[in-house]
C-alpha positions in Angstrom: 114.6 98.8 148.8 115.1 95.1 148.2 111.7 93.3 148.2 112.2 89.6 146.6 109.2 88.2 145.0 110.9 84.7 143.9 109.8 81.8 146.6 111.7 80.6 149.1 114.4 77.9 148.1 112.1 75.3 149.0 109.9 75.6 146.0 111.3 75.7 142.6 112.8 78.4 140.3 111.9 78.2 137.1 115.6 77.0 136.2 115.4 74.6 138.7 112.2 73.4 137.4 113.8 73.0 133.8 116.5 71.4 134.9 114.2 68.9 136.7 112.2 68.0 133.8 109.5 69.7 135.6 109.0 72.2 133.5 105.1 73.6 133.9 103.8 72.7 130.2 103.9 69.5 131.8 101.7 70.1 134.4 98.3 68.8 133.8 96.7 72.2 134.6 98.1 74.5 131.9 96.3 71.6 129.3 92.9 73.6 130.9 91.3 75.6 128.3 90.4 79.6 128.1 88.7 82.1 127.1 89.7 82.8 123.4 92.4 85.5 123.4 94.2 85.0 127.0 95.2 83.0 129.6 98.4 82.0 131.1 100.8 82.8 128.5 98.8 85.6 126.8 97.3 88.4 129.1 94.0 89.8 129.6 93.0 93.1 129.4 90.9 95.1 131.5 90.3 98.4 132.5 93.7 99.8 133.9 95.3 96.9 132.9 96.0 93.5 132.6 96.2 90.2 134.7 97.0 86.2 133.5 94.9 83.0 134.5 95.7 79.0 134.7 92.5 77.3 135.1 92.1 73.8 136.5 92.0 71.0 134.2 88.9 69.0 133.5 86.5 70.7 135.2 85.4 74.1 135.8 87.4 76.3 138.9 85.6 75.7 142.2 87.2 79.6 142.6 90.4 81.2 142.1 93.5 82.4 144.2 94.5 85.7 143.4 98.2 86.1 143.5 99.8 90.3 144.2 103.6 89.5 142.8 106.4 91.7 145.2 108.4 94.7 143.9 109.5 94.2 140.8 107.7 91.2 140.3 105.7 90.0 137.1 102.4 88.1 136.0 104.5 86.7 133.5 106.6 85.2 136.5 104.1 84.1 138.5 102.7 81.9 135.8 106.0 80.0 135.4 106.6 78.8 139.5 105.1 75.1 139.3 104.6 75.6 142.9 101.4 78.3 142.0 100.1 75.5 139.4 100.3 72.5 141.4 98.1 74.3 144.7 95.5 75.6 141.9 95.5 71.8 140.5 95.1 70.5 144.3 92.4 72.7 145.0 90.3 72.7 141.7 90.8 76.3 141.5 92.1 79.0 138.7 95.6 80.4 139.8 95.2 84.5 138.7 98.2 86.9 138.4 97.5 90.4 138.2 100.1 92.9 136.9 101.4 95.4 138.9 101.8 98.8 137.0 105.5 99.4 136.8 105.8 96.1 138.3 104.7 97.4 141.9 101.2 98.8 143.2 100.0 102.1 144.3 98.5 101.7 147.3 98.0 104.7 150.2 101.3 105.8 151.4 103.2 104.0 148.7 106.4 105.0 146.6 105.0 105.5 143.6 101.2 106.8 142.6 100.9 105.3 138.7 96.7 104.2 138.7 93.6 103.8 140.9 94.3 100.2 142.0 91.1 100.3 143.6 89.3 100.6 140.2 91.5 98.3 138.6 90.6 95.2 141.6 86.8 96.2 141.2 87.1 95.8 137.0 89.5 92.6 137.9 86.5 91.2 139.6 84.0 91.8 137.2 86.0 90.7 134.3 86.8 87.0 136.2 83.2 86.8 136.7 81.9 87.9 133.1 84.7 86.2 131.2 85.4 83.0 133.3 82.3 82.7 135.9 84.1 82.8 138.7 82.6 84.9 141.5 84.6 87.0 143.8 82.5 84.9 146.4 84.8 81.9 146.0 87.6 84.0 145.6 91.2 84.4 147.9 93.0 87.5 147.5 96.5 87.1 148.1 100.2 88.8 148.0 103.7 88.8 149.0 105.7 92.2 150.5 104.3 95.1 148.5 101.4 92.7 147.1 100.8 91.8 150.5 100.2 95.6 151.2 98.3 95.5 148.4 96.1 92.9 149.4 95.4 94.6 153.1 94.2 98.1 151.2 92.0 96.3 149.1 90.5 94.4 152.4 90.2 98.0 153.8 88.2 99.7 151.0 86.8 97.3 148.8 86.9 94.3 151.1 83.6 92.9 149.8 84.9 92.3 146.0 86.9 88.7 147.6 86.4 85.8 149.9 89.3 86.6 151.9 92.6 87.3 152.5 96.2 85.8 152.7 99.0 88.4 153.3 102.9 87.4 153.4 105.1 89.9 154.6 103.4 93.0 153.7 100.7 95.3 155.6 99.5 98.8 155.8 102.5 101.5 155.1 102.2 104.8 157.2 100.0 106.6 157.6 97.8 103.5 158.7 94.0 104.5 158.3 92.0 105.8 160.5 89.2 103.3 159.7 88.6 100.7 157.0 85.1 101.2 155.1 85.0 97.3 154.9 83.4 95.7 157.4 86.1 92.6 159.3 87.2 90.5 156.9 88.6 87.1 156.3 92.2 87.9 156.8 95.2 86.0 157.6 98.5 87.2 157.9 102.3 85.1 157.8 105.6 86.8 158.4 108.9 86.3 159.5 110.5 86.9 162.4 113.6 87.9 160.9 112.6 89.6 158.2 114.6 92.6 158.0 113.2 93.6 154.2 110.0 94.0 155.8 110.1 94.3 159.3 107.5 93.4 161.7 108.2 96.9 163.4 108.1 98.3 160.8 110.9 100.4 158.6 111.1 103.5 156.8 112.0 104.0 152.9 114.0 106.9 152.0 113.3 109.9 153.7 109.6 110.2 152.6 107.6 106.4 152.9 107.6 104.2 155.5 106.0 100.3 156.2 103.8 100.6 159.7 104.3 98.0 162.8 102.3 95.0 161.6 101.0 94.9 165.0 99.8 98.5 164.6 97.9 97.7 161.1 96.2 94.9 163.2 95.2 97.2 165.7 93.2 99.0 163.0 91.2 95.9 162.7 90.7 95.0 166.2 89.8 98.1 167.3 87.1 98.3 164.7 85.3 95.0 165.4 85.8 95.4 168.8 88.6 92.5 169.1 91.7 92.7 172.0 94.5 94.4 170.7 96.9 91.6 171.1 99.6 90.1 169.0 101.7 86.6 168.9 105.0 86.5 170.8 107.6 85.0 168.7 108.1 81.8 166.6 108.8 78.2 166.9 111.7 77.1 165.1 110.2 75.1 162.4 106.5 76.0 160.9 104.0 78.5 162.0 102.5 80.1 165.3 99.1 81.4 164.9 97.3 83.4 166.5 92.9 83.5 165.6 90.3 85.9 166.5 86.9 85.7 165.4 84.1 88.5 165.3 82.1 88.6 167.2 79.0 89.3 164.8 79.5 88.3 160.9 81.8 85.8 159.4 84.9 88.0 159.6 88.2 86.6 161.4 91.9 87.7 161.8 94.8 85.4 162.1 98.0 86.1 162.0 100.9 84.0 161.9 104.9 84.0 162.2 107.5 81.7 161.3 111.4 82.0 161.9 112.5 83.0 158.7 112.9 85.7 156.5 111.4 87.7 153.9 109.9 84.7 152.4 106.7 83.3 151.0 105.5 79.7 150.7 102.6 78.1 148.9 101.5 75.9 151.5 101.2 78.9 153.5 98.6 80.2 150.7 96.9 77.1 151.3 96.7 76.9 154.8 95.0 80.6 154.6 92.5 79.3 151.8 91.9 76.5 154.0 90.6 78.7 156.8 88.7 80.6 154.8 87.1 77.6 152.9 86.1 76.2 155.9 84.6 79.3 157.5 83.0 79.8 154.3 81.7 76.6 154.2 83.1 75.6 151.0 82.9 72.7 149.6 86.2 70.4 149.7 
């Protein structure tokens, strides 16, 4: 299985970035202090593991974007796109990479079983609250492919511990719950039309896993607060098509939105989710 979790070419590889002069100890952000002992280039530990944080500069994080890197991806990696730095400087937030263990995540009906990710997102939580005072209140929840998965699991069983959530190409695998614990929450989705590493109809892995219809893991969700099951048709050729439904009681929303690539992720995608959830939150600009 093949599941990229560098950007799309748009934003900037770390060579790319060198060769620029754009290099991110440049960037005003990483000049942001820490908590003694980690930060962006040194990790923190916490129960079950470990994650990396770039706080704003000059003033402390009006919240914090939680980034799920894709198979095979890395903290370490995260913390050297610019693109990840420059959206947390724009929005006065902390940019926070957790690691995967064995560089993926063991959500229900993945690959690989290697910890209780649910434990490890509820000590991740506490420990960005204790360490750093940030509040999963003001906090976004994000991931690409297999972190996107991630992300929807945690919105299914421990939805309360964030904000929201922004998924990019990655939702429930098979066997999609029968019901979420959480109540509806603030979750956008973006994916591809033609993304054949993760399909929007799904596709199965080997002879044992498979990743569910995205339009079937939304059904989950409708069903539950009572919502139409419906799902966007198609994509215009350049930017995104979404499609919003609101509960009908509480805060909780579901958007989902495609574009006409591939198995890609964006930043400004990020920040059009955090966006909608800022201002349904009532956050503060």
């Amino acid at each position: 299985m093949s599941c990229p979790t560098s950007f799309a070419p748009a934003l900037p590889s770390l060579a790319a970035a060198m060769l620029a002069g754009l290099w991110l100890a440049s960037s005003p952000a990483l000049a942001a202090g820490s908590a003694p002992g980690c930060g962006s280039d040194t990790p923190c530990a916490i129960e079950g593991g470990e994650y990396r944080i770039l706080l704003p500069q000059g003033a402390p994080p009006k919240g914090a974007i939680v980034f799920l890197h894709g198979w095979r991806g890395s903290a370490e990696a995260e913390m050297r796109n610019g693109a990840w730095a420059r959206l947390a400087e724009r929005l006065g937030v902390a940019f926070v990479a957790p690691q995967g263990e064995g560089g993926t995540w063991s959500y229900p009906g993945a690959p690989r079983q290697l910890r209780d990710e649910f434990a490890f997102f509820r000590a991740l939580a506490a420990d960005l609250k204790t360490r750093f005072g940030i509040a999963g209140e003001k906090t976004v929840l994000t991931g690409f492919s297999m972190g996107g998965s991630m992300a929807w699991n945690v919105a299914c069983r421990e939805g309360e511990l964030f904000a929201g959530y922004v998924a990019v190409a990655g939702a429930f695998w098979d066997p999609v719950p029968q019901a979420c614990p959480s109540p509806l929450p603030m979750l956008v989705h973006v994916h591809g039309t033609a993304d054949r590493t993760v399909p929007l109809e799904g596709r199965a892995i080997g002879e044992h896993w498979r990743q569910s219809d995205v339009a079937k893991s939304l059904a989950l969700w409708q069903r539950q607060a009572g919502l139409a099951a419906k799902f966007p048709q198609g994509a215009p050729a350049q930017g995104l098509s979404c499609q919003l439904q609101e509960a009908r009681d509480g805060p909780g929303l579901l958007e989902v939105c495609l574009h006409a690539g591939g198995h890609s992720i964006r930043a400004e995608w990020v920040e059009q989710g955090w966006q909608l959830i800022a201002q349904r939150r009532g956050w503060p600009g």
